[in-house]
DSSP file (Angstrom, degrees, kcal/mol; ACC not computed):
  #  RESIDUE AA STRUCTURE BP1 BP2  ACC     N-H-->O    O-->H-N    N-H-->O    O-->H-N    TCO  KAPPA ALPHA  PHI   PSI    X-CA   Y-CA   Z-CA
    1    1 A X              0   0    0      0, 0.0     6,-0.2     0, 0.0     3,-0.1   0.000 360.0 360.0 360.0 128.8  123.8  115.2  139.9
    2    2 A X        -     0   0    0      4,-0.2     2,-0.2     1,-0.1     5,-0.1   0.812 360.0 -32.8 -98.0 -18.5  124.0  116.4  136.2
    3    3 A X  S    S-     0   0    0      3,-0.4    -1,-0.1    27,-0.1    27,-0.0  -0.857  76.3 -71.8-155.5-154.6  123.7  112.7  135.0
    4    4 A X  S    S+     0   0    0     -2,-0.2    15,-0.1     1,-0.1     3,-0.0   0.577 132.1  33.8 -58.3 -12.3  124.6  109.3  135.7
    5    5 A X  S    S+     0   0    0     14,-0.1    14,-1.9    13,-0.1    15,-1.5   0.603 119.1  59.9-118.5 -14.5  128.4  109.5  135.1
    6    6 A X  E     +A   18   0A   0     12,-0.2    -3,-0.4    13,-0.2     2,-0.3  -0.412  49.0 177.8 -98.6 162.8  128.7  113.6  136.5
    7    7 A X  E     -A   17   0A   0     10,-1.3    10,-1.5    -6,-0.2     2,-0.5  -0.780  22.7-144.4-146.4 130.5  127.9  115.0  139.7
    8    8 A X        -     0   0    0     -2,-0.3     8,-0.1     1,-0.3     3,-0.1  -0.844   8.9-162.3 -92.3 133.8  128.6  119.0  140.2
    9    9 A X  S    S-     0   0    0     -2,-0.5     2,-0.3     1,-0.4    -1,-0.3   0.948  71.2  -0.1-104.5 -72.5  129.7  118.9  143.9
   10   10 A X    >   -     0   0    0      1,-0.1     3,-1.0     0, 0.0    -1,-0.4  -0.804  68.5-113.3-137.5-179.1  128.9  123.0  143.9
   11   11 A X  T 3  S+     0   0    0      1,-0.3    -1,-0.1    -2,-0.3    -2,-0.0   0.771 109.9  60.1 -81.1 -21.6  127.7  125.5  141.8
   12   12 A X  T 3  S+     0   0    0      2,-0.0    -1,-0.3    -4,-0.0    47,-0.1   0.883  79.6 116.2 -48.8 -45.0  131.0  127.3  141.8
   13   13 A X    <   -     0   0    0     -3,-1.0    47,-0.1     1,-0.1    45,-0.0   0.162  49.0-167.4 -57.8 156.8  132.7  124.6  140.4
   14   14 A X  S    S+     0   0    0     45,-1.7    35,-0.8    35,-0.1    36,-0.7  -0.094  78.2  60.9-122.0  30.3  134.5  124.7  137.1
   15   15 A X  E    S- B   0  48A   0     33,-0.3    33,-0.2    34,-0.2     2,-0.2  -0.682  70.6-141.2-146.4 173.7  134.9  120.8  137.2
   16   16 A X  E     - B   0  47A   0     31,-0.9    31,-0.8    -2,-0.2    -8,-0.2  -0.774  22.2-131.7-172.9 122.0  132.5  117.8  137.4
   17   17 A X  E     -AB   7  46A   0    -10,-1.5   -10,-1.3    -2,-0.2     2,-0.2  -0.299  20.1-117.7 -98.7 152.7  133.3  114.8  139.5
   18   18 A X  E     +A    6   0A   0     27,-2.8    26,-1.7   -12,-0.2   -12,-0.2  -0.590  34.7 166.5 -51.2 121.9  133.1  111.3  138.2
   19   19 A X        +     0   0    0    -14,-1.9    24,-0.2    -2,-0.2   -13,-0.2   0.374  66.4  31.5-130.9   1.0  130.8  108.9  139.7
   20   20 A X  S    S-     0   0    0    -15,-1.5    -1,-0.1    22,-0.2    22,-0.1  -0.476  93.3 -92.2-147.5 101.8  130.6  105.9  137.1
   21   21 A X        -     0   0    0     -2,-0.2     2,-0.3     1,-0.1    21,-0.2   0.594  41.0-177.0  51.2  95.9  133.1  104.8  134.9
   22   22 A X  B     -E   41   0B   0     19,-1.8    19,-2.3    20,-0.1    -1,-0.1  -0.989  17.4-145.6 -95.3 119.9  133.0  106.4  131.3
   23   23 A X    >   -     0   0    0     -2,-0.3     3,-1.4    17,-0.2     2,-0.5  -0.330  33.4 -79.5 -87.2 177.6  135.6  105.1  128.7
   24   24 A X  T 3  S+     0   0    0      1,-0.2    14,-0.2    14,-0.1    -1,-0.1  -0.546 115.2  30.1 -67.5 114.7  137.3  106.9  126.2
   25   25 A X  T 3  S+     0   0    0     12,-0.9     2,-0.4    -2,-0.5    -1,-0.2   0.545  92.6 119.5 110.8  22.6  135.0  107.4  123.0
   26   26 A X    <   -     0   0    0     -3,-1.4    11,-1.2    13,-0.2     2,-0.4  -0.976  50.4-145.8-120.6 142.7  131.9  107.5  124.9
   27   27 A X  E     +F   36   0C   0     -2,-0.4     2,-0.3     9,-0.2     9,-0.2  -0.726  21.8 162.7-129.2 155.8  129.6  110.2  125.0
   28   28 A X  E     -F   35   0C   0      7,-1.3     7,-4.4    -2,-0.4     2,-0.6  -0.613  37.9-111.4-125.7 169.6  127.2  111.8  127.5
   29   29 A X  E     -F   34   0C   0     -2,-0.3     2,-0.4     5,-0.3     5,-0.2  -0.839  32.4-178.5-101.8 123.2  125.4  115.2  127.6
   30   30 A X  E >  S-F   33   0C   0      3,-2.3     3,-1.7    -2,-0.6   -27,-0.1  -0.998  77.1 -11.5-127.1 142.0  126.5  117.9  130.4
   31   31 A X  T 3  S-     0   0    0     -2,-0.4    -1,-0.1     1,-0.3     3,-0.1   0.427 134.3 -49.8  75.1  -0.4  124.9  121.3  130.9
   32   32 A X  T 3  S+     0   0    0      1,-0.3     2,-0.4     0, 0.0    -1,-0.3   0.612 113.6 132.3  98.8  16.3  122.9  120.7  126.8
   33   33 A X  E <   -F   30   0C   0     -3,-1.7    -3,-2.3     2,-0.0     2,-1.0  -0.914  60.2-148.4 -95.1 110.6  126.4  119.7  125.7
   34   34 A X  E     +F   29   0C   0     -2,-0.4    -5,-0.3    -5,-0.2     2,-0.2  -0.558  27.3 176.7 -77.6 106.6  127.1  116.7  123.7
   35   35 A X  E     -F   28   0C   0     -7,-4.4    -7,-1.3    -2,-1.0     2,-0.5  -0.668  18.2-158.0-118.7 159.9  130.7  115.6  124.9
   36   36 A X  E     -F   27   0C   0     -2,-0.2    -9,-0.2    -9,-0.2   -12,-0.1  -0.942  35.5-104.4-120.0 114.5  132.7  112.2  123.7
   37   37 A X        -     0   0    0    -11,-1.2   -12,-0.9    -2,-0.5    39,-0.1  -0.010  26.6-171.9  23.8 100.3  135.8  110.9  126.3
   38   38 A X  S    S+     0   0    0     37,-0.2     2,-0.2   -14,-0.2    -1,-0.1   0.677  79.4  26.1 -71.9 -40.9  139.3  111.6  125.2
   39   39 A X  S    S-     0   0    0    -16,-0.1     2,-0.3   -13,-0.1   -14,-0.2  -0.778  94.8 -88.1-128.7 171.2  140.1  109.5  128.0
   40   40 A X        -     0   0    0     -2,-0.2     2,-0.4   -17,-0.2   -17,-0.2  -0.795  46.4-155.5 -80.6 126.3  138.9  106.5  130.6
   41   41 A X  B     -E   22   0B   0    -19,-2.3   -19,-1.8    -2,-0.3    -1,-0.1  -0.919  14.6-172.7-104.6  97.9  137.1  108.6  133.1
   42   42 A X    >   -     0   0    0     -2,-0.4     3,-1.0   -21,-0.2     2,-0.3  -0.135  35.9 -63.8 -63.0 173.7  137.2  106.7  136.4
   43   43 A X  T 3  S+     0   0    0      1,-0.3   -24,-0.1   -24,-0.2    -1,-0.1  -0.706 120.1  16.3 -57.4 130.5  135.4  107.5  139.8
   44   44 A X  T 3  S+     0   0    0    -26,-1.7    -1,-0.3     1,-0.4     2,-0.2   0.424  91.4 134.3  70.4   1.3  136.4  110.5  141.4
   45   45 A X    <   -     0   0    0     -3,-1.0   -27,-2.8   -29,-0.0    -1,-0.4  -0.478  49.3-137.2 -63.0 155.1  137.9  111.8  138.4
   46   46 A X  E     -B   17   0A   0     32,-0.2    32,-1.7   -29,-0.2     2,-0.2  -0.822  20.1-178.4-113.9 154.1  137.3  115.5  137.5
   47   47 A X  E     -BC  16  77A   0    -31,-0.8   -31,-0.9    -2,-0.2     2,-0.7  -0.709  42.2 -82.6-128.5 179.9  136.5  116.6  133.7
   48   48 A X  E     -Bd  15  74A   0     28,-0.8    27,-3.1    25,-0.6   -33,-0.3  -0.774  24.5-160.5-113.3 148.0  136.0  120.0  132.9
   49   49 A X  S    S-     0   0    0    -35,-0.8    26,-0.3    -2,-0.7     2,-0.2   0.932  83.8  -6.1 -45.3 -71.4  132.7  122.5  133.2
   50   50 A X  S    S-     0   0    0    -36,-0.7     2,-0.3    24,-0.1    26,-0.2  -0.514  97.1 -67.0-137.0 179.4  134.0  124.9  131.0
   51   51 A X        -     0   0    0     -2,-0.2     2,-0.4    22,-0.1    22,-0.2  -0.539  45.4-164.1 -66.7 131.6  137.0  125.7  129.1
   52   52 A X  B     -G   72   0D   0     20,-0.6    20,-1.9    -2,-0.3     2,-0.3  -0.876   9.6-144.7-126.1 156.6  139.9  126.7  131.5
   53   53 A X    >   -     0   0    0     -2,-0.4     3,-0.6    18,-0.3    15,-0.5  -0.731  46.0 -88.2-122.7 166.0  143.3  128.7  129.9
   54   54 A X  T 3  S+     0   0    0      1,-0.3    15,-0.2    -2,-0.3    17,-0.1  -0.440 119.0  43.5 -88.0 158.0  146.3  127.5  131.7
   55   55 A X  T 3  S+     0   0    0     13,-3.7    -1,-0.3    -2,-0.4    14,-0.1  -0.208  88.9 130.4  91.2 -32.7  147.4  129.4  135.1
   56   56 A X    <   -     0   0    0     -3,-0.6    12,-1.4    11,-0.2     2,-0.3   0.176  68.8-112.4 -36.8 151.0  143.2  129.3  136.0
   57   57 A X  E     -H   67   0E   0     10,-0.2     2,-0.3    -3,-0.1    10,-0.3  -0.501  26.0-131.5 -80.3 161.6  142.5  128.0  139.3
   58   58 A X  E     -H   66   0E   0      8,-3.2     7,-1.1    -2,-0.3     8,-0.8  -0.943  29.1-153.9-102.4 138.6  140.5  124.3  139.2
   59   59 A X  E     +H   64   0E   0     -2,-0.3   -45,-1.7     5,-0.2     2,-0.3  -0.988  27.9 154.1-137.1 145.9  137.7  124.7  141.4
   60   60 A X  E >  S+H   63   0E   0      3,-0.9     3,-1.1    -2,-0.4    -2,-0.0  -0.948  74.9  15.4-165.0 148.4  135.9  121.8  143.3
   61   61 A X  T 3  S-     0   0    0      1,-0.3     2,-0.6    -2,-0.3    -1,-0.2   0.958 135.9 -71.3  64.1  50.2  133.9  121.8  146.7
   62   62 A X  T 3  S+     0   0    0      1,-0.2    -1,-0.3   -52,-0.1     2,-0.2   0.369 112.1 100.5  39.5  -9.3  134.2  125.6  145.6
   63   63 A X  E <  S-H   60   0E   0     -3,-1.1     2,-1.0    -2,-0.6    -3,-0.9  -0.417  81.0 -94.3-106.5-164.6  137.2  126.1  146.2
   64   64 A X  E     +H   59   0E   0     -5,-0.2    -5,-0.2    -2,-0.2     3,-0.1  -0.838  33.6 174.8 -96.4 114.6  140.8  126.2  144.4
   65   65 A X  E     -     0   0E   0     -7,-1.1     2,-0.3    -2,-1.0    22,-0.2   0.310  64.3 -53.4 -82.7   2.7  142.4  123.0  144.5
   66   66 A X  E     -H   58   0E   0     -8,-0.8    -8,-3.2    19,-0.2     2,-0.3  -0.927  68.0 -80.8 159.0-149.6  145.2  123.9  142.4
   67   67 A X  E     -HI  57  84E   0     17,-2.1    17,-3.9   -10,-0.3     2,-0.4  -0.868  34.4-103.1-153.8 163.4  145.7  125.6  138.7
   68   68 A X  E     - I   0  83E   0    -12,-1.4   -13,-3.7   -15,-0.5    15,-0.2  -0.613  26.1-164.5-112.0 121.5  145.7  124.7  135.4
   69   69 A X  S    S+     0   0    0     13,-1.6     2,-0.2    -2,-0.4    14,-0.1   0.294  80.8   9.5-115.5  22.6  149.5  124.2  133.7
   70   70 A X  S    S-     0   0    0     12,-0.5    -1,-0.2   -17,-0.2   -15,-0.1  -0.812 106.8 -61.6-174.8 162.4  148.4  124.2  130.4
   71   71 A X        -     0   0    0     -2,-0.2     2,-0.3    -3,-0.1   -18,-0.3   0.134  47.9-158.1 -25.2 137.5  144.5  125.1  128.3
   72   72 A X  B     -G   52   0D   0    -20,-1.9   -20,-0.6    -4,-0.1     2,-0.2  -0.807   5.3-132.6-131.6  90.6  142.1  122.8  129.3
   73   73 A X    >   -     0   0    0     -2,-0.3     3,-2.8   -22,-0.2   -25,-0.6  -0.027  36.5 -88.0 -52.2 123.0  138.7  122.0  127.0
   74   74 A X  B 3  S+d   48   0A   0     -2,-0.2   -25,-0.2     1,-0.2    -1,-0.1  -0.029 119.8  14.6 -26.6 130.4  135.2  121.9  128.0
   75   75 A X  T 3  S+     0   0    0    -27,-3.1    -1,-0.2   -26,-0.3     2,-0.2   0.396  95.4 151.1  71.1 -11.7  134.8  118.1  129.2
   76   76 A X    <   -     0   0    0     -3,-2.8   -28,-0.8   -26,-0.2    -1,-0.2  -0.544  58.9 -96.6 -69.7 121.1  138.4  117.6  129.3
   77   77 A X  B     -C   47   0A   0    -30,-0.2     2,-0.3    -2,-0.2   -30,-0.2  -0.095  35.5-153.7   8.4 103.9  140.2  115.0  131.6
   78   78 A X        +     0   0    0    -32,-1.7     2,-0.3     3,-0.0   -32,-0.2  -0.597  47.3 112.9-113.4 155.8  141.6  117.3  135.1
   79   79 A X  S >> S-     0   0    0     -2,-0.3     3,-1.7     1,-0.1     4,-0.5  -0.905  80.5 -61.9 162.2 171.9  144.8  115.2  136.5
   80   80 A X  T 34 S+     0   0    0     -2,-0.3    -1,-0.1     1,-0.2    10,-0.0   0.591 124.8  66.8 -34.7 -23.3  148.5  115.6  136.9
   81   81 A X  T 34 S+     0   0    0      1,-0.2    -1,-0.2    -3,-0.1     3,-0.1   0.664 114.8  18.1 -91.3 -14.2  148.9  115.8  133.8
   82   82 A X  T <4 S+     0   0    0     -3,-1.7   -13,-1.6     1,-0.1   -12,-0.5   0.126 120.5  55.9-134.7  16.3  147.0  119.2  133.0
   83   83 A X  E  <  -I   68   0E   0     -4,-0.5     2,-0.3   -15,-0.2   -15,-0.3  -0.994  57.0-156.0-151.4 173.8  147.1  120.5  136.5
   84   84 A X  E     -I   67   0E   0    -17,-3.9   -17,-2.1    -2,-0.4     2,-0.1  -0.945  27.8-114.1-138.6 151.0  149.2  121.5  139.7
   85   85 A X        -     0   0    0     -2,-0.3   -19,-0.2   -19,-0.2     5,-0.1  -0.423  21.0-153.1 -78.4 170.4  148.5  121.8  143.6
   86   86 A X  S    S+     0   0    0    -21,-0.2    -1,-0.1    -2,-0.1   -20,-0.1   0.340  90.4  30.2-118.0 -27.3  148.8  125.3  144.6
   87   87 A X  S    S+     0   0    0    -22,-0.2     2,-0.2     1,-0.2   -21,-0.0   0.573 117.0  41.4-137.0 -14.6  149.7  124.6  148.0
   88   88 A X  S    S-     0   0    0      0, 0.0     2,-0.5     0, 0.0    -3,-0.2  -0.889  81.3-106.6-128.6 170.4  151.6  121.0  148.1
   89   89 A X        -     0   0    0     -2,-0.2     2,-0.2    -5,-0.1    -3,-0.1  -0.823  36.1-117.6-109.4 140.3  154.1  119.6  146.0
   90   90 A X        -     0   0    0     -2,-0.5     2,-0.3    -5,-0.1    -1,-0.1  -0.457  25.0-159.9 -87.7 151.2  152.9  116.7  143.6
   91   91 A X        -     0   0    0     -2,-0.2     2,-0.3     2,-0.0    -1,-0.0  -0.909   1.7-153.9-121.2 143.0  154.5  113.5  144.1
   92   92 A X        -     0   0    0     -2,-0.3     2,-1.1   -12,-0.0    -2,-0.0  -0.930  20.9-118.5-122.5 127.9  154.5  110.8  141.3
   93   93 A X        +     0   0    0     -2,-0.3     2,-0.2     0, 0.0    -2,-0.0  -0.653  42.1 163.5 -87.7 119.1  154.8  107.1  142.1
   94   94 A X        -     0   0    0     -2,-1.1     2,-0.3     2,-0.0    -2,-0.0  -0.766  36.1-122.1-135.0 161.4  157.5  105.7  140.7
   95   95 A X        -     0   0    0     -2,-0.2     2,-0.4     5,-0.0     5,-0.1  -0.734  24.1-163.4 -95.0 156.9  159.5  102.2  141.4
   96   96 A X    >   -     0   0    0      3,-0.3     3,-3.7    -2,-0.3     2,-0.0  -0.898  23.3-120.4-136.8 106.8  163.1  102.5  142.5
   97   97 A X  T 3  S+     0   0    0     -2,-0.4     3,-0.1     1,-0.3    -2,-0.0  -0.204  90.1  12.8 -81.9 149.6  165.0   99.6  142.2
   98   98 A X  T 3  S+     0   0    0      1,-0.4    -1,-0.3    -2,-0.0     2,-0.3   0.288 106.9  89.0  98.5 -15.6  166.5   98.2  145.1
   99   99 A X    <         0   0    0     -3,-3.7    -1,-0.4     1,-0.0    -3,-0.3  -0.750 360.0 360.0-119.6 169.1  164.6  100.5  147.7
  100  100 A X              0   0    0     -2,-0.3    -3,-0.1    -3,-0.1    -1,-0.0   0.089 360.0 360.0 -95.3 360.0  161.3   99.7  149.5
């Protein structure tokens, strides 16, 4: 555990997983770093360890869970929205009216 809101699952990793609720514009210390929330960080969310450049792999449990599709900041929010599987195709939930 690196504090109450991180956990570092392993030492490879270039992420640090959520385990309580931080909102946007609040800030915690990781690694002797003071970092403030860009975004509401939920449980199970990833932020990131270090600064990642886009194409990087994202690494968590050690391994690559997929790659980084655009620059990523120290502390930064990991999601669909800055990253891609490597090995499945992401699916987005969307409503379609008329179907089930």
């Amino acid at each position: 555990m690196i504090n109450r809101y991180f956990v570092l699952l392993n030492k490879e990793d270039n992420t640090f997983v959520c385990c309580k609720q931080l909102l946007a514009g609040a800030s915690t210390t990781l690694e002797e770093v003071d970092v403030t929330m860009t975004a509401d960080i939920t449980v199970g969310h990833k932020i990131a360890r270090q600064a990642i450049a886009e194409g990087e792999k994202i690494i968590k449990y050690g391994v690559s869970i997929g790659s980084a599709t655009k620059d990523i900041d120290f502390g930064e929010h990991i999601h669909m929205h800055n990253m891609k599987s490597d090995y499945i195709a992401s699916h987005t939930r969307q409503s379609r009216s008329g179907e089930e």
